[in-house]
C-alpha positions in Angstrom: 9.7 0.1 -100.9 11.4 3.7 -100.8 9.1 6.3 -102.3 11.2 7.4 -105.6 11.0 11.2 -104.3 12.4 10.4 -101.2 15.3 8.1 -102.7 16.2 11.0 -105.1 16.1 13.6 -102.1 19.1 11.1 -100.3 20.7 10.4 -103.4 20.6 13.2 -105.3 19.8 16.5 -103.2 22.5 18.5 -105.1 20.9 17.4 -108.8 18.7 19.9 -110.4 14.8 18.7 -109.5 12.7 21.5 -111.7 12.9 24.1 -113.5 10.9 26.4 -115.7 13.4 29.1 -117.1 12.6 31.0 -113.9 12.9 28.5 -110.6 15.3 26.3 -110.3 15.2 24.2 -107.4 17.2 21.6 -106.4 16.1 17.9 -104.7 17.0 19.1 -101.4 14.8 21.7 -101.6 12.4 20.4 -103.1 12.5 18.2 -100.2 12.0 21.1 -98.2 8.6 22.4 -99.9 7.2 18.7 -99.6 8.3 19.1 -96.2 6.7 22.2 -95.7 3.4 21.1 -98.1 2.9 18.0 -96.2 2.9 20.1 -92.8 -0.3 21.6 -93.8 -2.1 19.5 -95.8 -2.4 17.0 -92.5 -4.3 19.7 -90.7 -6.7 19.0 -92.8 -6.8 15.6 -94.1 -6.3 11.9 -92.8 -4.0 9.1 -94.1 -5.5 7.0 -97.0 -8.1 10.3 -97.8 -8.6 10.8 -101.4 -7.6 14.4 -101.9 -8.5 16.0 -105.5 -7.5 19.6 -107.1 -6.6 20.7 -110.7 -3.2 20.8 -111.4 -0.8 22.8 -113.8 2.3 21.7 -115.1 4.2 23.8 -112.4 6.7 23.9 -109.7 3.5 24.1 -107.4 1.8 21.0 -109.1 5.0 19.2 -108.6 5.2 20.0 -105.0 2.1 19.0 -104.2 2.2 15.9 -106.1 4.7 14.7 -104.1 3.1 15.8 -100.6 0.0 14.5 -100.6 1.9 11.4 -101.3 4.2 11.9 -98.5 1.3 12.5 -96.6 -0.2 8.5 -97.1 -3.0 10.6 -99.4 -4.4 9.4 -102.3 -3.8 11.8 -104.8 -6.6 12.4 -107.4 -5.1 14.8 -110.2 -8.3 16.1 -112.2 -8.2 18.0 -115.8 -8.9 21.9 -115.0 -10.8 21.3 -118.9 -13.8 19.6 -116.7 -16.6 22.7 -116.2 -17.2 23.9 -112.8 -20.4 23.0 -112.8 -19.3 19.7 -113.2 -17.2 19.1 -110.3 -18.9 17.9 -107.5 -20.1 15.0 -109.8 -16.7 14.0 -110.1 -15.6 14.4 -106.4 -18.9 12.2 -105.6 -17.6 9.9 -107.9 -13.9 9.7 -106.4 -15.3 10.1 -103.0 -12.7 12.9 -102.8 -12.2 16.0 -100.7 -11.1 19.2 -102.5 -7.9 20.7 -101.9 -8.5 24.6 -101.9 -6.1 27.2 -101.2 -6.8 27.0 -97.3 -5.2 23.6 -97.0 -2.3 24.6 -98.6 -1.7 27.9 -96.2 -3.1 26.4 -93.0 0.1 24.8 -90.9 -0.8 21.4 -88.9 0.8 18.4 -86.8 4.5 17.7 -88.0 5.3 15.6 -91.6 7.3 12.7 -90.5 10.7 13.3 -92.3 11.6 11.6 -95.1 12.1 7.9 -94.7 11.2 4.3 -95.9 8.3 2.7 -95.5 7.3 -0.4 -93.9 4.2 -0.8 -95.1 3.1 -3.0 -98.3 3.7 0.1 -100.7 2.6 -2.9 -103.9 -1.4 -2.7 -102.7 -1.4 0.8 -101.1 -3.1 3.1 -103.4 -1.3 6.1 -104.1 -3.0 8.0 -107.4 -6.5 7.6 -108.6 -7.0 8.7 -112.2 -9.9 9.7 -114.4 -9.5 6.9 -117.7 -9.0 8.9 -120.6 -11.4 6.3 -122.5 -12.3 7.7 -125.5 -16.2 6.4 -125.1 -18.6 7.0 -122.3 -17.7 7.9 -118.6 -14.4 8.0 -117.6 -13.6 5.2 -115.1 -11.4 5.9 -111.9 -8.7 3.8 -111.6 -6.3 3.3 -108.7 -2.4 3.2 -108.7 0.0 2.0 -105.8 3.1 4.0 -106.5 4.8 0.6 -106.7 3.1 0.1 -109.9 4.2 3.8 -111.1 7.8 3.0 -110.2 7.3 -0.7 -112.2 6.6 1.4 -114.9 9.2 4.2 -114.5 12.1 1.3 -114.2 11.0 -0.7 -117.3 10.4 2.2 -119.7 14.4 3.1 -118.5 15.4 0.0 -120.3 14.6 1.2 -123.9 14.6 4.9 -123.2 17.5 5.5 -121.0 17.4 8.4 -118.5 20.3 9.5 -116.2 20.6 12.1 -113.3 21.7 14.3 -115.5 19.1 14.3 -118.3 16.1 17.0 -118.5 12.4 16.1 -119.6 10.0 18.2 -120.7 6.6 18.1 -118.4 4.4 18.8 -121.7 1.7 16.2 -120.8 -0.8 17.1 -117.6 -1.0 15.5 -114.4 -4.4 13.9 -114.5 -3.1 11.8 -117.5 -1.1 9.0 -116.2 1.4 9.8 -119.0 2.1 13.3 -117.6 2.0 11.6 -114.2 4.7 9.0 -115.5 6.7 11.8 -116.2 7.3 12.7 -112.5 8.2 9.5 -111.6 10.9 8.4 -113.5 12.3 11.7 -113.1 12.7 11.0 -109.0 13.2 7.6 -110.0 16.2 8.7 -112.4 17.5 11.4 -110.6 16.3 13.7 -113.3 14.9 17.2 -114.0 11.2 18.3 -114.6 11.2 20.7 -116.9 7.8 23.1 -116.3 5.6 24.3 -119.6 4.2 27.8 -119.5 0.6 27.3 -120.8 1.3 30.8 -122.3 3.3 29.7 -124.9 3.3 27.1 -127.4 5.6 24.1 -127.6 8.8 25.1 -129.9 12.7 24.2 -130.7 13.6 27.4 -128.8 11.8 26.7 -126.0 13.6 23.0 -126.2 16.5 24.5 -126.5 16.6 27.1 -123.8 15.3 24.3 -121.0 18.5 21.6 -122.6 15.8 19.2 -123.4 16.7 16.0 -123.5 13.6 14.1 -123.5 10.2 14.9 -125.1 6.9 13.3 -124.8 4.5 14.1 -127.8 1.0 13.5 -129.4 1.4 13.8 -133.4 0.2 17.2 -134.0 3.1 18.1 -131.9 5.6 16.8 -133.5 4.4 17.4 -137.0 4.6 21.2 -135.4 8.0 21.0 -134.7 9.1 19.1 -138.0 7.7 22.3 -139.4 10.7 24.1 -137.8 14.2 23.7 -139.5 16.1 24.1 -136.3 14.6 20.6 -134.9 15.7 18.9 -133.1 18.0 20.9 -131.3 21.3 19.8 -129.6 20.6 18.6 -126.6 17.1 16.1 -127.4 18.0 12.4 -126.9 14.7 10.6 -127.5 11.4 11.5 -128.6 8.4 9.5 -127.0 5.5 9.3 -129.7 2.0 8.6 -128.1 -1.7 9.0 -128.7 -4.1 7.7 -131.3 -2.9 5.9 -134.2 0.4 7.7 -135.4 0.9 8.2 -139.2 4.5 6.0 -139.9 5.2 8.6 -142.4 5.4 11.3 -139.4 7.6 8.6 -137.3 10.1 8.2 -141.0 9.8 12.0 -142.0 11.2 12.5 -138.0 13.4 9.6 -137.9 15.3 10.3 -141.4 16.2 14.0 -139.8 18.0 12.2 -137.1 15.4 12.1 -134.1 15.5 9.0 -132.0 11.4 8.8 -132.2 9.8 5.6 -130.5 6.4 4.7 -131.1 4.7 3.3 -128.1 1.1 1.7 -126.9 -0.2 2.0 -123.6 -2.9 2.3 -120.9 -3.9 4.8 -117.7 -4.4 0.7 -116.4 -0.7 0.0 -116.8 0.9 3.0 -115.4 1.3 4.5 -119.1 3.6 2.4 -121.5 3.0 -1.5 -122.4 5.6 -1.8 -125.1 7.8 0.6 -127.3 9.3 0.7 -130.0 13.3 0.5 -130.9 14.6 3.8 -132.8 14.8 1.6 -135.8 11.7 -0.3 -135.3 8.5 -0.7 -137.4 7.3 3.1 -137.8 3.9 1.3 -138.0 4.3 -0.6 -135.1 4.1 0.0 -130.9 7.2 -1.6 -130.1 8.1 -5.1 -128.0 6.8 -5.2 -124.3 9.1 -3.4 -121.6 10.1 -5.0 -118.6 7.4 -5.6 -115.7 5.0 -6.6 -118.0 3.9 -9.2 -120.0 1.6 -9.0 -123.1 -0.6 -12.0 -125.0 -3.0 -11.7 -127.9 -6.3 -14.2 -127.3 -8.5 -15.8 -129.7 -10.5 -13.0 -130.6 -7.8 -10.7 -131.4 -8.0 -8.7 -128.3 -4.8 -7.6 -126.4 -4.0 -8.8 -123.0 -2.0 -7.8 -120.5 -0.9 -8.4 -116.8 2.5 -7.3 -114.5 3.7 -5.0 -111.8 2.6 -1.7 -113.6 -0.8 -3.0 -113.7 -3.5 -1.4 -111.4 -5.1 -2.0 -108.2 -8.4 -2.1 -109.8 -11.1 0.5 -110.5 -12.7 2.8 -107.8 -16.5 2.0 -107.9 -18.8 3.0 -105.0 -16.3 3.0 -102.2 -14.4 0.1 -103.2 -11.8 -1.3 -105.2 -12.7 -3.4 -108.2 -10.2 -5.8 -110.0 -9.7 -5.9 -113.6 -8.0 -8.9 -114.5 -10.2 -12.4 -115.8 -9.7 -15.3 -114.2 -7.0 -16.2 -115.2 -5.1 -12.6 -114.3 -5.1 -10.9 -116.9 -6.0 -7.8 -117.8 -8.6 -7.6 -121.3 -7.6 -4.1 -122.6 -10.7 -4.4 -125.5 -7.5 -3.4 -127.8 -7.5 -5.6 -130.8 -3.5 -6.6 -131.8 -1.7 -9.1 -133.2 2.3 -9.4 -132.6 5.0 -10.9 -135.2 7.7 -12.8 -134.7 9.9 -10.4 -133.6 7.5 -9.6 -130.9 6.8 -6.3 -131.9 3.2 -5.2 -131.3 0.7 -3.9 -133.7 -2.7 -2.4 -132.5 -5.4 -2.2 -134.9 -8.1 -0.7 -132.6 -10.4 -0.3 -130.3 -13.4 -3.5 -130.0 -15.8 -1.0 -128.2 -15.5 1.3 -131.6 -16.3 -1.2 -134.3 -19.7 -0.8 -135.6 -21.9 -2.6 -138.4 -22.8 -0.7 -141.8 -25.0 -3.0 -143.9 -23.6 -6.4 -142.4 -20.4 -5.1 -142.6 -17.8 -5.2 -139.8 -16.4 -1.4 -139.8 -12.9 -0.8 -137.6 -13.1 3.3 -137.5 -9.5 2.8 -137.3 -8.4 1.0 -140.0 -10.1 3.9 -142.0 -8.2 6.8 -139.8 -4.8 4.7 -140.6 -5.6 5.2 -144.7 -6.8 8.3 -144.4 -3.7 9.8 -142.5 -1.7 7.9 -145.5 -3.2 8.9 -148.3 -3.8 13.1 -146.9 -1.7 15.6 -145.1 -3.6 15.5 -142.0 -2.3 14.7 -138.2 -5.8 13.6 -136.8 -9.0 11.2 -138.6 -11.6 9.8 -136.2 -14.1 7.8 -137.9 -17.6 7.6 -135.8 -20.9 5.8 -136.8 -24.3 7.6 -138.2 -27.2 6.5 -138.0 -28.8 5.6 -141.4 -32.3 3.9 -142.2 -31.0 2.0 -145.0 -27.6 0.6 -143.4 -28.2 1.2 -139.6 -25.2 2.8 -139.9 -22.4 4.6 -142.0 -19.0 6.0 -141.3 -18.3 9.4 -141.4 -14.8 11.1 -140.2 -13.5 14.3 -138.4 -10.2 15.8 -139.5 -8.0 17.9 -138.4 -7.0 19.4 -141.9 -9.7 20.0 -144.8 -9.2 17.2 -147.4 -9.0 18.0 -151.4 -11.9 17.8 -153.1 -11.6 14.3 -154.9 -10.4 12.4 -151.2 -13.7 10.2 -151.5 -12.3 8.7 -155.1 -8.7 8.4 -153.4 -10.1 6.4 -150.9 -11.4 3.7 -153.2 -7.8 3.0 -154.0 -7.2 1.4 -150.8 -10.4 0.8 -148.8 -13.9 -1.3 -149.6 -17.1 1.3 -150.7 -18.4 0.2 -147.3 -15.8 2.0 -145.5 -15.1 4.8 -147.2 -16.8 8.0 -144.9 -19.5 9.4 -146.5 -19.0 13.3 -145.2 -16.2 15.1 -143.4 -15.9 17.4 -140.5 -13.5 19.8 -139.0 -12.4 18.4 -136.0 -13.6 20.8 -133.3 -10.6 20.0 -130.5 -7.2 20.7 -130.0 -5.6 17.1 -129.8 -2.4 19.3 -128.4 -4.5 19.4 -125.1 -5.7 15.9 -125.2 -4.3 12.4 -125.6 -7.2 11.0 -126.9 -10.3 12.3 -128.7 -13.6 11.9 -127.1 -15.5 9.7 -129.9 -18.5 9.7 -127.2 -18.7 13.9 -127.8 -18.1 13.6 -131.7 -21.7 11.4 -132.1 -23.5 13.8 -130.0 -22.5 16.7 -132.4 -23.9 14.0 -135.3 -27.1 14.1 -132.8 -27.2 17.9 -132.3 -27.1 18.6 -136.2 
């Protein structure tokens, strides 16, 4: 297989690559700056070495994306959030080297130039990414860019993106959904569109860049709704991930004329499983996209296996598979699908808890609580009680009115209804998922 940034270099060196409102830079150059990237970075490194640094959503970022690929490393994109002090822990956990500024400036042995590959690109890894589970330690799971490209092709299907379309690079590199971004872009031909991290995410910032294609979280685009002049000319599609998304947000955006798609996926899967059609089920993920296939078991849980799915996760200086038995992949997401085939997620097992021998699905309460108040974000956590073992209580991301614990009882059981409420303390703008594990330790701390 043809690495997707070298097919777009042949095919489309003229086409616009990036650009921020200040660079523009073309695939042939870019080209040229891989070139030139990959030049120096084997000075210092060997094929197959996992190679970590902290990447911005940048014309830099972008070029060395794609050279430490080039250069047969494994790239290992880590969140520039994670303290300091924290990361040779997470280096000893990747078994990577750190890419500082001297292995950028250094020169070395020549790049080979730009050309196909003979080896099995399907089990070579190419990215290994830092889960962003919303429990306990993150794990490290390992891509091939075959998978990434998998992914990049089937998501064209129901979100199609041409040569000369422009999407916006608002999610980060060490999320596999800022990741996918990248790819089909070079896959499609397409421009990256760079995001200043000094200022916010509005229509005239869309419209200056000729967005075309947007990926959000819900806070984001309940942001933008807030703006009359959205959606500008030149937006296409609107990709809706996260948490749990309010289908009031998805009909508020949809009935203004944005082509919003709802969608459920996993850093295992190379980002998206199934999306939704612009008409589809605002309450609802969608039908599965090409390259993958989906089933629901027994229990409830969600399922999943295809070319997008990973090598396995990076444990101790090896590989690890994920899939049963039978080869498939157990997400713990619990779902059910109708006959259509469109997919509804109703949680996560790993976050259902017991309150007086009752079964409590934090989510289920999130989904009622973003229904029945104005607020973009609910995460229900467990605290411990000596009476039940265990009661719900939620963080929001918008004070509720003073009577929300009666408005509750209109459409959940007294069991589930949170007995306090919290600010949440995080901006979900810089995260795709919140950290439930860090919500029970502020519980803890109180």
């Amino acid at each position: 297989m043809t690495s997707p940034i070298e097919s777009a270099i042949d095919r489309h060196a003229r086409n616009l690559a990036f650009t921020d409102g200040d660079q523009k830079v073309t695939y042939a150059e870019l080209g040229e700056r891989i070139d030139e990237f990959s030049q120096r970075f084997l000075r210092h490194f060997d094929p197959g070495q996992q190679v970590a640094w902290c990447p911005r959503n940048d014309l830099e970022s972008l070029v060395t994306f794609w050279a430490l690929h080039h250069s047969r490393l494994v790239v290992c994109p880590i969140s520039f959030r994670i303290p300091e002090e924290r990361r040779p822990d997470i280096l000893r956990q990747l078994d990577a080297t750190w890419l500082n500024r001297d292995s950028r400036e250094q020169t070395g042995r020549q790049a080979e130039p730009f050309q196909a590959s003979s080896s099995n690109e399907d089990q070579t890894p190419a990215t290994l990414i830092l889960s962003s589970g919303s429990t306990g330690q993150p794990k490290a799971v390992v891509h091939s860019m075959a998978a990434h490209v998998a992914s990049a092709e089937g998501a064209a299907s129901n979100m199609p993106l041409t040569q000369i379309d422009r999407w916006l690079w608002s999610l980060p590199l060490f999320h596999v959904s800022g990741l996918s971004i990248l790819v089909r872009c070079a896959v499609a031909g397409a421009t990256v569109v760079g995001t200043r991290h000094d200022r916010p995410l509005g229509v005239k910032e869309l419209e200056e860049a000729k967005v075309t294609h947007l990926s959000v979280v819900s806070t984001q685009l309940r942001r933008l709704l807030e703006e009359p002049a959205f959606p500008n000319h030149s937006l296409k599609w609107v990709l809706l991930g996260g948490s749990s998304v309010d289908p009031r947000l998805v009909t508020s955006a949809r009935e203004r004329g944005i082509n919003v798609l709802t969608t459920y996926g996993l850093t295992e899967t190379a980002s998206q499983v199934s999306t939704s059609s612009n008409d589809g089920d605002p309450s609802g993920s969608g039908k599965v996209l090409p390259n993958r296939e989906l089933k629901i078991d027994q229990s409830g849980e969600i399922l999943v296996r295809g070319k997008t799915l990973c090598l396995g996760y990076y444990r101790n200086g090896k590989i690890h598979s994920v899939v049963n038995d039978d080869g498939w992949f157990p997400t713990r997401d619990l779902g059910s699908m109708d006959e259509s085939g469109q997919l509804f997620v109703r949680g996560r097992i790993d976050n259902m808890f017991v309150s007086g021998g009752e079964n409590i699905y934090p989510e289920s309460i999130e989904r009622a609580i973003k229904a029945s108040f104005d607020v973009d974000e609910a995460v229900v956590i467990p605290k411990r009680d000596p009476e039940f073992g265990a009661r719900p209580v939620v963080f929001v991301s918008a004070p509720l009115p003073q009577d929300w614990q009666s408005t509750l009882r209109a459409v959940l059981h007294g069991f589930e209804i949170p007995v306090t409420a919290h600010d949440l303390p995080f901006d979900r703008t810089q995260s795709l998922k919140v950290n439930r594990h860090e919500l029970e330790k502020l519980l803890k701390d109180d």
